[in-house]
Structures are given as C-alpha cells and as structure tokens.
mmCIF file of the N, C-alpha and C atoms, coordinates in Angstrom:
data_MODEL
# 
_entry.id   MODEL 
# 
loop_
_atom_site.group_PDB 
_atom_site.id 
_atom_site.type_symbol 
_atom_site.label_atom_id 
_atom_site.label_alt_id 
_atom_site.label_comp_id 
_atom_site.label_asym_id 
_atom_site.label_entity_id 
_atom_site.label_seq_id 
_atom_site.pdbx_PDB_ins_code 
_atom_site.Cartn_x 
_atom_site.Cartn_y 
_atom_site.Cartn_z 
_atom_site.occupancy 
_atom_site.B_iso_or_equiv 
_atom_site.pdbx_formal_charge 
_atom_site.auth_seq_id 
_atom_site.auth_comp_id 
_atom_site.auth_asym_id 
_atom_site.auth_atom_id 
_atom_site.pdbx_PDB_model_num 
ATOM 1   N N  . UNK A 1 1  ? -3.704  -19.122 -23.228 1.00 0.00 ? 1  UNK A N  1 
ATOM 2   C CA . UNK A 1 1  ? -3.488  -18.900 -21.798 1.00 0.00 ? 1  UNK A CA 1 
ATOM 3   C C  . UNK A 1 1  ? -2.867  -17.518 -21.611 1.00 0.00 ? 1  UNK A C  1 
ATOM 4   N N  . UNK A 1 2  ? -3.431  -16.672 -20.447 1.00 0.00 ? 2  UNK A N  1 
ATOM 5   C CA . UNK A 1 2  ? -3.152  -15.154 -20.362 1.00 0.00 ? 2  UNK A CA 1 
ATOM 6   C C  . UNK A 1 2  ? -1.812  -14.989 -19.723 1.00 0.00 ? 2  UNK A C  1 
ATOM 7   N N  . UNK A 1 3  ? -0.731  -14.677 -19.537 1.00 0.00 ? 3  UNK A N  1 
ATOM 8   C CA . UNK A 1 3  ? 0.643   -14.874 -19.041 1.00 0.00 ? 3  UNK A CA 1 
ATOM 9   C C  . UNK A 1 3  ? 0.505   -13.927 -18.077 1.00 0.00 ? 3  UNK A C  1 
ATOM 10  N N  . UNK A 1 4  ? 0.972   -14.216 -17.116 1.00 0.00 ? 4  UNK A N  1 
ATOM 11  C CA . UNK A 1 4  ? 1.191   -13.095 -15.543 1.00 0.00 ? 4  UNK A CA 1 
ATOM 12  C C  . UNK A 1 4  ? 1.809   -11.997 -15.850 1.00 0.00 ? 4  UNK A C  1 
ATOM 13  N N  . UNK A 1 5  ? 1.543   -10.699 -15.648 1.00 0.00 ? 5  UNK A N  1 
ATOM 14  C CA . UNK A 1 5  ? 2.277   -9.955  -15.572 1.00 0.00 ? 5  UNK A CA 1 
ATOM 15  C C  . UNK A 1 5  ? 3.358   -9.412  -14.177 1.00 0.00 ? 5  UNK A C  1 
ATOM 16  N N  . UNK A 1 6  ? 4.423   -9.609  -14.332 1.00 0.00 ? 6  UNK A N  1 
ATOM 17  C CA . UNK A 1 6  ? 5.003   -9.158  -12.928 1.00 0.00 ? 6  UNK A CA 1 
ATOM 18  C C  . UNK A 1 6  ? 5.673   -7.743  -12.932 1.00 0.00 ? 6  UNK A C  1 
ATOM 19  N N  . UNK A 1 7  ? 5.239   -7.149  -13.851 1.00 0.00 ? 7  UNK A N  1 
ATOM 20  C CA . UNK A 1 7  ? 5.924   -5.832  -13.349 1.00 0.00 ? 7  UNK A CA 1 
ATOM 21  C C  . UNK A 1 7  ? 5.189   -4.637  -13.733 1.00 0.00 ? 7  UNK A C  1 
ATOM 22  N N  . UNK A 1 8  ? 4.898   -3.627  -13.465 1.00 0.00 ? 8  UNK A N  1 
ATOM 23  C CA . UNK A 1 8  ? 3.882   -2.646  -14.230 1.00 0.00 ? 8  UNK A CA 1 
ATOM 24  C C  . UNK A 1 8  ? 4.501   -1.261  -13.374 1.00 0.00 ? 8  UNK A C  1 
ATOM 25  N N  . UNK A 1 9  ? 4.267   -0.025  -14.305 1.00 0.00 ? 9  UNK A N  1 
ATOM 26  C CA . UNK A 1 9  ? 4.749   1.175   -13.702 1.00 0.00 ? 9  UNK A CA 1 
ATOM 27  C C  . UNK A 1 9  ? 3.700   2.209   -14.756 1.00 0.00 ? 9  UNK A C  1 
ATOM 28  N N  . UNK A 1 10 ? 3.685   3.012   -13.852 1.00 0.00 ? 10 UNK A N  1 
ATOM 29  C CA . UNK A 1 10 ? 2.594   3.858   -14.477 1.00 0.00 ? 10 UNK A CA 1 
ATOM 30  C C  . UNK A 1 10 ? 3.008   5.511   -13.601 1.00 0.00 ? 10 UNK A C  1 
ATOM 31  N N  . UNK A 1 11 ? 2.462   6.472   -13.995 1.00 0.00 ? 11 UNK A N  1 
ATOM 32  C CA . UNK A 1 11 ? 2.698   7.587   -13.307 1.00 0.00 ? 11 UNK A CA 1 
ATOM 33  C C  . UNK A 1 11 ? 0.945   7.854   -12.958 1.00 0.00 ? 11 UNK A C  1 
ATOM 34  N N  . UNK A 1 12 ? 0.921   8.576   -11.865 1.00 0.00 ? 12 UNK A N  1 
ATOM 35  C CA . UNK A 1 12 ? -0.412  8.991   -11.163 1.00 0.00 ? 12 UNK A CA 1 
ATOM 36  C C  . UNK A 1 12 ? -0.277  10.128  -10.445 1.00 0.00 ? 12 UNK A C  1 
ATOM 37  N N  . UNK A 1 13 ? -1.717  10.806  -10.558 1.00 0.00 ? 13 UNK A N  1 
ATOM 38  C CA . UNK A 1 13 ? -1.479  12.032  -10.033 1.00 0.00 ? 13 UNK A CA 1 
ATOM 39  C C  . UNK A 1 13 ? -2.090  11.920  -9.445  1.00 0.00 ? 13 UNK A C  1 
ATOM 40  N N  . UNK A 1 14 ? -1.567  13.353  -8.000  1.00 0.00 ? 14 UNK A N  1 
ATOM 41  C CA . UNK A 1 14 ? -2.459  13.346  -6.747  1.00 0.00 ? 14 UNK A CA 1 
ATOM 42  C C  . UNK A 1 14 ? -3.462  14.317  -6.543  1.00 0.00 ? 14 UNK A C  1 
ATOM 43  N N  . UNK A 1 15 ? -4.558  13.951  -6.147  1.00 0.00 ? 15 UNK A N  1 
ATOM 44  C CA . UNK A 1 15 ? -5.748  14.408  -6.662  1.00 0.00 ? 15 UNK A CA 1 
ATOM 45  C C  . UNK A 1 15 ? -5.797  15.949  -4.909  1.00 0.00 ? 15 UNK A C  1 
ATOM 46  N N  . UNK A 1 16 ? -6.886  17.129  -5.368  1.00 0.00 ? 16 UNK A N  1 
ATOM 47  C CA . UNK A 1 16 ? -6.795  17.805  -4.435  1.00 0.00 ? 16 UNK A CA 1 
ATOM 48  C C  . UNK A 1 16 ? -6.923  17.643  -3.017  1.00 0.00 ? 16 UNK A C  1 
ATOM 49  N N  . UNK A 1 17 ? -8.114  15.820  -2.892  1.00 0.00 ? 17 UNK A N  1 
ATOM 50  C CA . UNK A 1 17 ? -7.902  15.776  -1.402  1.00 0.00 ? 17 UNK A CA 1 
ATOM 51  C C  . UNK A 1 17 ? -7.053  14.668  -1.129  1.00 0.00 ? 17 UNK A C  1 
ATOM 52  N N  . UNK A 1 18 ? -5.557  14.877  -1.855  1.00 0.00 ? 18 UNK A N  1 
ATOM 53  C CA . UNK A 1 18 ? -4.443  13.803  -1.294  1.00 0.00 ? 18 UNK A CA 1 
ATOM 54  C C  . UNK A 1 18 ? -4.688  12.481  -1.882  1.00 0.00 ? 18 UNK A C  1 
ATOM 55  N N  . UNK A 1 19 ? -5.841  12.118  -3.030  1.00 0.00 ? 19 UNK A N  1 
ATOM 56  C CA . UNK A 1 19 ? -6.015  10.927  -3.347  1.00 0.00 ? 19 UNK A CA 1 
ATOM 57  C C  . UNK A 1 19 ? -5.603  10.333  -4.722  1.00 0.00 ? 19 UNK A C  1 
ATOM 58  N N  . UNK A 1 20 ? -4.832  9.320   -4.774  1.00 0.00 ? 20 UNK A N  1 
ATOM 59  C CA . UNK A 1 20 ? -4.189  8.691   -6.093  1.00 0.00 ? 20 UNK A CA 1 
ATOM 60  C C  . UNK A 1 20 ? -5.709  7.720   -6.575  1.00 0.00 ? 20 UNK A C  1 
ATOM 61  N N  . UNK A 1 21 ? -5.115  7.383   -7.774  1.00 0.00 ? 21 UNK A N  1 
ATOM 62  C CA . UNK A 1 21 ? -6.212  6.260   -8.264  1.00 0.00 ? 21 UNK A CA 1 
ATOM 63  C C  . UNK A 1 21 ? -4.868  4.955   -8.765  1.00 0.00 ? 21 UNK A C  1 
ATOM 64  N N  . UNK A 1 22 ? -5.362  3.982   -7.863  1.00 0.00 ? 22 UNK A N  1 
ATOM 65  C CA . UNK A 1 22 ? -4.170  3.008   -8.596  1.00 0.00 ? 22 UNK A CA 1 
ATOM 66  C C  . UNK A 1 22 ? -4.589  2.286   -10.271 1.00 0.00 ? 22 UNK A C  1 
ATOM 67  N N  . UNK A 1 23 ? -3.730  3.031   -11.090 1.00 0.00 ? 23 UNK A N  1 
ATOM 68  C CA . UNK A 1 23 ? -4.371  1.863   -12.294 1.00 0.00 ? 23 UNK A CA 1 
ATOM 69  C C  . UNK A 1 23 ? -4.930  0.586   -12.644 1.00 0.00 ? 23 UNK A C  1 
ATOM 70  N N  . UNK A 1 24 ? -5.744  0.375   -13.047 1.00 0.00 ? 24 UNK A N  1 
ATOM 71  C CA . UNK A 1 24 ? -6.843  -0.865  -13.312 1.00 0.00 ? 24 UNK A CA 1 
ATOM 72  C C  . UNK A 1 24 ? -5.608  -1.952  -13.590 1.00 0.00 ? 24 UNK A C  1 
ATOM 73  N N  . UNK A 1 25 ? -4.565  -1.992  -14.256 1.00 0.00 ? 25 UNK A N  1 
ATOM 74  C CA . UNK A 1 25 ? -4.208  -2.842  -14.357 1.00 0.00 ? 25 UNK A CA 1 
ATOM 75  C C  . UNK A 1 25 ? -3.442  -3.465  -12.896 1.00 0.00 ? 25 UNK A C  1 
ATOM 76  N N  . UNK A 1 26 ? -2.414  -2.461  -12.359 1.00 0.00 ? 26 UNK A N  1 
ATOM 77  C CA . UNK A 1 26 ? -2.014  -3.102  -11.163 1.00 0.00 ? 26 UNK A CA 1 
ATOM 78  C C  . UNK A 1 26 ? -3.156  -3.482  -10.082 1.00 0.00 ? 26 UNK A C  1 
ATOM 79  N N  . UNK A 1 27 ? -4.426  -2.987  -10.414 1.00 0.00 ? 27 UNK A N  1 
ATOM 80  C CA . UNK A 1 27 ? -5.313  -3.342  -9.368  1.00 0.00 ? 27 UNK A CA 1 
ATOM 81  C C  . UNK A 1 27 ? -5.476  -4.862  -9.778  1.00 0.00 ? 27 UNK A C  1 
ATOM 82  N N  . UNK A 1 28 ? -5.625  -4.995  -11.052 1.00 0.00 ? 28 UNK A N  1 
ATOM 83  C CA . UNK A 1 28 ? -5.404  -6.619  -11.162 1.00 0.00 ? 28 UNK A CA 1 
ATOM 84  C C  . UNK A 1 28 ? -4.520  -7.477  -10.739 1.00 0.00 ? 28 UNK A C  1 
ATOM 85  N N  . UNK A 1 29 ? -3.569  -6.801  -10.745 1.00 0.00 ? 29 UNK A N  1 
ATOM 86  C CA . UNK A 1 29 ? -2.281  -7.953  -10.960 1.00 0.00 ? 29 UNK A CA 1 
ATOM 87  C C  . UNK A 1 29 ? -2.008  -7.983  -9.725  1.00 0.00 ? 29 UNK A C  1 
ATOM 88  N N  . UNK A 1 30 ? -2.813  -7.478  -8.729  1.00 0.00 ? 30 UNK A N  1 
ATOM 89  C CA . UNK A 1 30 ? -2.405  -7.714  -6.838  1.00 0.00 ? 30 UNK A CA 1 
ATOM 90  C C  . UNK A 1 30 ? -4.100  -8.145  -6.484  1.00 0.00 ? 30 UNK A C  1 
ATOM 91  N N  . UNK A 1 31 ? -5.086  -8.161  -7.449  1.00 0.00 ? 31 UNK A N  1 
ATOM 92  C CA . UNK A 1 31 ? -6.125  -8.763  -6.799  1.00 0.00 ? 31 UNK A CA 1 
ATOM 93  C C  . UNK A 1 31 ? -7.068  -7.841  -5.921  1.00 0.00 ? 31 UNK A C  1 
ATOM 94  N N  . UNK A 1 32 ? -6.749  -6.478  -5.998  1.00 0.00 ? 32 UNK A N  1 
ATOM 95  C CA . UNK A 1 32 ? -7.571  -5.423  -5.263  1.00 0.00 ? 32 UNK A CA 1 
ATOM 96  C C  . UNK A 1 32 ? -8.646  -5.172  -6.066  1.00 0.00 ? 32 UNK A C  1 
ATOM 97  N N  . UNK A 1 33 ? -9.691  -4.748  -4.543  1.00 0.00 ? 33 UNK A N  1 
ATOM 98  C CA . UNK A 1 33 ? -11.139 -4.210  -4.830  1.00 0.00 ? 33 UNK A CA 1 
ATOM 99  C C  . UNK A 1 33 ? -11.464 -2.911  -4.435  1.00 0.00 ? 33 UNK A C  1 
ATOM 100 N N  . UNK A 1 34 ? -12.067 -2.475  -4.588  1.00 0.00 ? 34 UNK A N  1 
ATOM 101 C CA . UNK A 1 34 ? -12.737 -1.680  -3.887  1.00 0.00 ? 34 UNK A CA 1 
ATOM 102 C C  . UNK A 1 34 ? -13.022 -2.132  -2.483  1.00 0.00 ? 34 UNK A C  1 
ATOM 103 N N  . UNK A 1 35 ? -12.647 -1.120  -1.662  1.00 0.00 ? 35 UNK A N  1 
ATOM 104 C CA . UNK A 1 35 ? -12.595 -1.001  -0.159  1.00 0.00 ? 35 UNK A CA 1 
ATOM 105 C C  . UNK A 1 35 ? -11.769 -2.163  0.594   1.00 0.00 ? 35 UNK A C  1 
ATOM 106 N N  . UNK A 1 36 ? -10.907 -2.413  -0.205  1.00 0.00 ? 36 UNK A N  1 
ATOM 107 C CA . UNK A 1 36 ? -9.441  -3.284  0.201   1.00 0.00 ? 36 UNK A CA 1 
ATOM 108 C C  . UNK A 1 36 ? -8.850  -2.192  0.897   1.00 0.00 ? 36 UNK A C  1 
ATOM 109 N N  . UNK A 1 37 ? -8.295  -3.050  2.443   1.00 0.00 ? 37 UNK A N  1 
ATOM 110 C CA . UNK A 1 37 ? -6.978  -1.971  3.246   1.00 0.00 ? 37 UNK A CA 1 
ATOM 111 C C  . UNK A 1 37 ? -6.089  -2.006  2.402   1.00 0.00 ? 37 UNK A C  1 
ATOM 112 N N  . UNK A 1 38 ? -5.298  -0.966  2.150   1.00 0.00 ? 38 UNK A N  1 
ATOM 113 C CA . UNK A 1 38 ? -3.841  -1.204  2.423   1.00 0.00 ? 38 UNK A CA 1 
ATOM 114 C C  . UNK A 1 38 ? -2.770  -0.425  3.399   1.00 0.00 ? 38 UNK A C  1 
ATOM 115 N N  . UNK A 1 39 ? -1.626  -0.958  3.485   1.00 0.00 ? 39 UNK A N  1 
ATOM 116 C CA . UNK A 1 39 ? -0.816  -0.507  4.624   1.00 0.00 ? 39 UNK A CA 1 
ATOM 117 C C  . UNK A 1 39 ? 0.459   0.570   3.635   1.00 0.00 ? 39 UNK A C  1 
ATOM 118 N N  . UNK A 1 40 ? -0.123  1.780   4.317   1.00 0.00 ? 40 UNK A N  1 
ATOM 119 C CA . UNK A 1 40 ? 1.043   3.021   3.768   1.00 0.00 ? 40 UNK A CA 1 
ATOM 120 C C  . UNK A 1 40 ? 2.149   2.988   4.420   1.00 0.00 ? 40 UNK A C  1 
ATOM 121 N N  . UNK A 1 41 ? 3.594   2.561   3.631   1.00 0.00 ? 41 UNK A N  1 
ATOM 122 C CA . UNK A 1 41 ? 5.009   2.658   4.518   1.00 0.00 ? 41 UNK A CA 1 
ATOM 123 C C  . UNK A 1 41 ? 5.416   4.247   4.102   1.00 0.00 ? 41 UNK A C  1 
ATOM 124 N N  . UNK A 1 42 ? 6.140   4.551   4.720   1.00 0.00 ? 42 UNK A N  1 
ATOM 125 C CA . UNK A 1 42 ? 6.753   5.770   4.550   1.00 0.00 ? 42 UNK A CA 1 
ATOM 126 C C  . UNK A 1 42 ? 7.709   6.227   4.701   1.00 0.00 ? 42 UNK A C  1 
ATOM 127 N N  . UNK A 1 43 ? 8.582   6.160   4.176   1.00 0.00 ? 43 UNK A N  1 
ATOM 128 C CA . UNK A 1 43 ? 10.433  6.797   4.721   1.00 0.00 ? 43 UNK A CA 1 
ATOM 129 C C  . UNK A 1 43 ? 10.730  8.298   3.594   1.00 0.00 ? 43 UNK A C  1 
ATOM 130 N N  . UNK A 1 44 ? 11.295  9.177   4.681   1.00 0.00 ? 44 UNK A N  1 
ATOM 131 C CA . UNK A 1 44 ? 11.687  10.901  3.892   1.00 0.00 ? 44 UNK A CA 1 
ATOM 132 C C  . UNK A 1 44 ? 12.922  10.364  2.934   1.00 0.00 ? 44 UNK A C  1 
ATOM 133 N N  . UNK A 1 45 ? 13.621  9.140   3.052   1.00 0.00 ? 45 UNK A N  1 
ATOM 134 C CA . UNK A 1 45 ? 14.547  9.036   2.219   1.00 0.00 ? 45 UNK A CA 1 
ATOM 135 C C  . UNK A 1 45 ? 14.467  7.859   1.304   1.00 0.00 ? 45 UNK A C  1 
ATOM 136 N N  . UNK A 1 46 ? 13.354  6.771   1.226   1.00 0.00 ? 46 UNK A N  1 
ATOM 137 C CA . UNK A 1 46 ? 13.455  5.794   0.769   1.00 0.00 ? 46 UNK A CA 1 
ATOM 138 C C  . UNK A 1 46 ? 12.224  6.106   -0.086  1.00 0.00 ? 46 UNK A C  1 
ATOM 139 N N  . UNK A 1 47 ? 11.066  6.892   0.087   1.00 0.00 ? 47 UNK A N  1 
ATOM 140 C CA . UNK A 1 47 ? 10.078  7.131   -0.657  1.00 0.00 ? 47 UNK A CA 1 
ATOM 141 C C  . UNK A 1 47 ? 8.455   6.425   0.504   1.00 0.00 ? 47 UNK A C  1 
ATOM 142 N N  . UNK A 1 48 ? 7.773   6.431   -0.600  1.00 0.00 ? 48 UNK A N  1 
ATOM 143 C CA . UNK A 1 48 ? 6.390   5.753   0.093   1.00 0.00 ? 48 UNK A CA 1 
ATOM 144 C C  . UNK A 1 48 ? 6.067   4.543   -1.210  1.00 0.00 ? 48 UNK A C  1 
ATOM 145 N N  . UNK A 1 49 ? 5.087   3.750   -0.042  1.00 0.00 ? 49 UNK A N  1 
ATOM 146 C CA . UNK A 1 49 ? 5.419   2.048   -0.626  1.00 0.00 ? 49 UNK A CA 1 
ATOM 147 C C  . UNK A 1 49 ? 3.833   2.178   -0.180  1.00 0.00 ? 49 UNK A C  1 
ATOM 148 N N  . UNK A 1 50 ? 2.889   1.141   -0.974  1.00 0.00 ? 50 UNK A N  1 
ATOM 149 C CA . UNK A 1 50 ? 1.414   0.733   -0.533  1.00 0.00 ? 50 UNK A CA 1 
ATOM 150 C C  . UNK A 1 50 ? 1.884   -1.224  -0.162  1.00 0.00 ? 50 UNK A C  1 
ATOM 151 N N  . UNK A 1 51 ? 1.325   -1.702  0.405   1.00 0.00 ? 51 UNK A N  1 
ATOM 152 C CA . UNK A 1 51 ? 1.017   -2.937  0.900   1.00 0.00 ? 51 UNK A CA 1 
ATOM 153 C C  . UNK A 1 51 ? -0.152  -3.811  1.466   1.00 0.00 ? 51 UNK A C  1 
ATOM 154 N N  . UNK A 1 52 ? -0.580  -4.660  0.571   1.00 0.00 ? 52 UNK A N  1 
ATOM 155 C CA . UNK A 1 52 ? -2.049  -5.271  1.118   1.00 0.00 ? 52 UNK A CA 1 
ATOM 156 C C  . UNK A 1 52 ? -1.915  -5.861  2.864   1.00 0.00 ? 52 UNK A C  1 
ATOM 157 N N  . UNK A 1 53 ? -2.805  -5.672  3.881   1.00 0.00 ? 53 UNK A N  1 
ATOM 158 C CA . UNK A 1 53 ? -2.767  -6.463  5.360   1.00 0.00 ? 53 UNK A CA 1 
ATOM 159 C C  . UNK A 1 53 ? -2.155  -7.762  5.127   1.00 0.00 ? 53 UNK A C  1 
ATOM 160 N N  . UNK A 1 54 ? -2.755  -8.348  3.872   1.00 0.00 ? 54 UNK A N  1 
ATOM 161 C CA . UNK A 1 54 ? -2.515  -9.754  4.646   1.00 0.00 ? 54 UNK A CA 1 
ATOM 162 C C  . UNK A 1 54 ? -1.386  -9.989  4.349   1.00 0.00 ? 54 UNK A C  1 
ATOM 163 N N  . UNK A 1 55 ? -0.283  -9.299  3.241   1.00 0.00 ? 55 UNK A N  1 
ATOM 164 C CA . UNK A 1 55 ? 0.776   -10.054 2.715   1.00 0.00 ? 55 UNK A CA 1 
ATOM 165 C C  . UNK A 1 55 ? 2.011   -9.057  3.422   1.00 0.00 ? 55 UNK A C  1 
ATOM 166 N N  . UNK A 1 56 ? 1.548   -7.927  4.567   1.00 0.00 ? 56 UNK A N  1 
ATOM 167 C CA . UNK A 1 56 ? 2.282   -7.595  4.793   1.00 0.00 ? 56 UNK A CA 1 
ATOM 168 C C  . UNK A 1 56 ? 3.717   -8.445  5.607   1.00 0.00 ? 56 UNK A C  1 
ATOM 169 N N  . UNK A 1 57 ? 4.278   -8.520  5.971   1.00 0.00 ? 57 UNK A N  1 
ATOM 170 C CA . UNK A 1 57 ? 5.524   -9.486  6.686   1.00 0.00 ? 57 UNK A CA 1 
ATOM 171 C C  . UNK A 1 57 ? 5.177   -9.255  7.991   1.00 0.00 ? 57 UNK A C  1 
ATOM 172 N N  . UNK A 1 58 ? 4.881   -10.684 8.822   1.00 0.00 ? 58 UNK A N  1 
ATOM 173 C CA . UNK A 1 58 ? 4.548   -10.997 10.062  1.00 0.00 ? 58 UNK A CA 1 
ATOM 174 C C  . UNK A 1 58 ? 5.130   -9.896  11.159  1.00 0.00 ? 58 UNK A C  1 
ATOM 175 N N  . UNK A 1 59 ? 6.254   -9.964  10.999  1.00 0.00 ? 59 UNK A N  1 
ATOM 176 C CA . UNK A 1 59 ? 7.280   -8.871  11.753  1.00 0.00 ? 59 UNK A CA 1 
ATOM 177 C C  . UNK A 1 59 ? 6.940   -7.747  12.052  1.00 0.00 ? 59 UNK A C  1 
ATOM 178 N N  . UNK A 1 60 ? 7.097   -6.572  10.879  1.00 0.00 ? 60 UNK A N  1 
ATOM 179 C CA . UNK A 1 60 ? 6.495   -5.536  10.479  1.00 0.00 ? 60 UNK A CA 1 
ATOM 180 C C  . UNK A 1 60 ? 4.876   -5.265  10.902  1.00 0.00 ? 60 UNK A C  1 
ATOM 181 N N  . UNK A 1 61 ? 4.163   -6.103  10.994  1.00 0.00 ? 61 UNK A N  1 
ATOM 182 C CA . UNK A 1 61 ? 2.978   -5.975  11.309  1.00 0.00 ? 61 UNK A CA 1 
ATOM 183 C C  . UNK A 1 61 ? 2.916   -6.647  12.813  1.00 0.00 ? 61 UNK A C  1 
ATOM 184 N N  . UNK A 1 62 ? 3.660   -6.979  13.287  1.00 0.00 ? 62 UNK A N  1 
ATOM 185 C CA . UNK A 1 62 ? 3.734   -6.655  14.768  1.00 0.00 ? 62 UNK A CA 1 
ATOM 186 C C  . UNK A 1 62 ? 3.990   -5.646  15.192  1.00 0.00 ? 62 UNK A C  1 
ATOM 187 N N  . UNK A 1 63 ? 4.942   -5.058  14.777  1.00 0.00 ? 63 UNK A N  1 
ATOM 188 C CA . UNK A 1 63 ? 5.376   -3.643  15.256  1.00 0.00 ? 63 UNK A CA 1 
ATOM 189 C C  . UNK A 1 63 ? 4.346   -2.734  14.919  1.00 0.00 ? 63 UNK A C  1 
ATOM 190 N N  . UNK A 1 64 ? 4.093   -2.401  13.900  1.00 0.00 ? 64 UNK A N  1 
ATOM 191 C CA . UNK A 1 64 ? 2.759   -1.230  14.041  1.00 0.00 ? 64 UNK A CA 1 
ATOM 192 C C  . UNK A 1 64 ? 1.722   -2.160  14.963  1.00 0.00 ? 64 UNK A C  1 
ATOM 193 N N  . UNK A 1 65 ? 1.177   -3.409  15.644  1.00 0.00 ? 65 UNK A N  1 
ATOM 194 C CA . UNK A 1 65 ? 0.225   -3.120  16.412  1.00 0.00 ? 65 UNK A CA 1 
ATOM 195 C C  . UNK A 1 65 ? 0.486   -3.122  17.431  1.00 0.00 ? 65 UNK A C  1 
ATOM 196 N N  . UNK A 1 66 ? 1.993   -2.846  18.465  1.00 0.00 ? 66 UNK A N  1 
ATOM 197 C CA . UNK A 1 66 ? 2.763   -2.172  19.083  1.00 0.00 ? 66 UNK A CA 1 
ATOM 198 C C  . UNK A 1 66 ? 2.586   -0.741  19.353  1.00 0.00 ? 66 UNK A C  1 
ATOM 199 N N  . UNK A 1 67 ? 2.457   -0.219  18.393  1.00 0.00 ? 67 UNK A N  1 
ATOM 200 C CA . UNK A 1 67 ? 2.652   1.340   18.129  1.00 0.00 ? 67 UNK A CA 1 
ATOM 201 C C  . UNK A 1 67 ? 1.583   1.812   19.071  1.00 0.00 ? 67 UNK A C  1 
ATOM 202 N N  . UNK A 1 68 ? 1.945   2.858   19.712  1.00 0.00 ? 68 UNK A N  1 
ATOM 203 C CA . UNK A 1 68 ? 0.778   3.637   20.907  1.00 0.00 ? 68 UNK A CA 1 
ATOM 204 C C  . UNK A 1 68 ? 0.154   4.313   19.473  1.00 0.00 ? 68 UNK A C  1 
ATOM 205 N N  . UNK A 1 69 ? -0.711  4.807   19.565  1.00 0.00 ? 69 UNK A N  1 
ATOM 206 C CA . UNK A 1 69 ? -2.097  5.695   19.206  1.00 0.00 ? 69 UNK A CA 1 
ATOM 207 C C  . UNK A 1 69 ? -1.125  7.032   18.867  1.00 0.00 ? 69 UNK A C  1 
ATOM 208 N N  . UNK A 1 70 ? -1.250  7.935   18.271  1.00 0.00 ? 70 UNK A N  1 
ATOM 209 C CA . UNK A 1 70 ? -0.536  9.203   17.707  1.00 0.00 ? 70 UNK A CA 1 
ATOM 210 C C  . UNK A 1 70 ? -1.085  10.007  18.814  1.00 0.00 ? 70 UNK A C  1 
ATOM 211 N N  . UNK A 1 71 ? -0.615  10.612  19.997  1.00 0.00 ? 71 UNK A N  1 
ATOM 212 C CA . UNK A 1 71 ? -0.473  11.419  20.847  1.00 0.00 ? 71 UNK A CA 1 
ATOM 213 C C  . UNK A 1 71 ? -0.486  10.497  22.237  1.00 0.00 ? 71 UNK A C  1 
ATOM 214 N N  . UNK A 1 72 ? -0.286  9.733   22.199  1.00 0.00 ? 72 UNK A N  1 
ATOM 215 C CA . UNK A 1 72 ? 0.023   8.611   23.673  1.00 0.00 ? 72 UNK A CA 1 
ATOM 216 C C  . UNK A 1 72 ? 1.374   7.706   23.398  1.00 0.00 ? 72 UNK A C  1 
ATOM 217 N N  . UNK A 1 73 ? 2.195   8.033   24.619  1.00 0.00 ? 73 UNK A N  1 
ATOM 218 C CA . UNK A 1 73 ? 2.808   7.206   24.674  1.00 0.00 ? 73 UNK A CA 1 
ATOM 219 C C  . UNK A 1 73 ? 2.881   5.514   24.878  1.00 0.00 ? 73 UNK A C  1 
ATOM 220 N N  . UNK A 1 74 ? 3.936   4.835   24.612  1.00 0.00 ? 74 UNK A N  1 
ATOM 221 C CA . UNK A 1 74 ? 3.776   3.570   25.009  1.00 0.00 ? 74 UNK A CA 1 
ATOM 222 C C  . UNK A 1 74 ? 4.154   3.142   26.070  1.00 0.00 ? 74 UNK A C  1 
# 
C-alpha cells in the first residue's frame, strides 16, 4: 500500500512569461490536471499562496466574488 504524502517542497523557477511549472509530484498529491483553476493569494508581506476553487474557504471566496472588476468601483 502507497502511503500519502503530506508534505513536499521543491524550488521552481520563473519562466520569461511569468510562468512556474508545479512539480509532478505535488501535482499529485493535490489531484491537479491540466487546465485546473487555481486561486492566486497574494500578500507583499506574507508571500504568495496557490489554492484549488473548490477547496478554497467558503468565506474567502465570497469576498473575491464581491470584488468590483479592476478599474470599477463597488
């Protein structure tokens, strides 16, 4: 029997048009495909975080579909 892995770290580089490649293995171990969303968090002091739609937290994903459009207010 294959044992879960729960933790994986890898370094990746960013490619010239802004694009990472997530390693084959964490693509396993979260179940991603090809042309899976994911949701980019972003803080200047906490770093940047990836997150699949569906497992994002109910909450949080209210608020971004809240969010006006990037040049309109709400």
């Amino acid at each position: 029997m294959k044992k879960e892995r729960k933790h994986f770290m890898a370094s990746v580089k960013l490619g010239p048009k802004g694009q990472i490649v997530i390693p084959k293995e964490a693509r396993e171990m979260f179940g991603l495909s090809s042309g899976d969303l994911l949701v980019l968090l972003a803080d200047s002091k906490r770093g940047i975080a990836l997150q699949t739609l569906d497992k994002l937290d109910p909450v949080l994903r209210s608020v971004f579909d809240g969010l006006a459009p990037e040049g309109e207010e709400a």
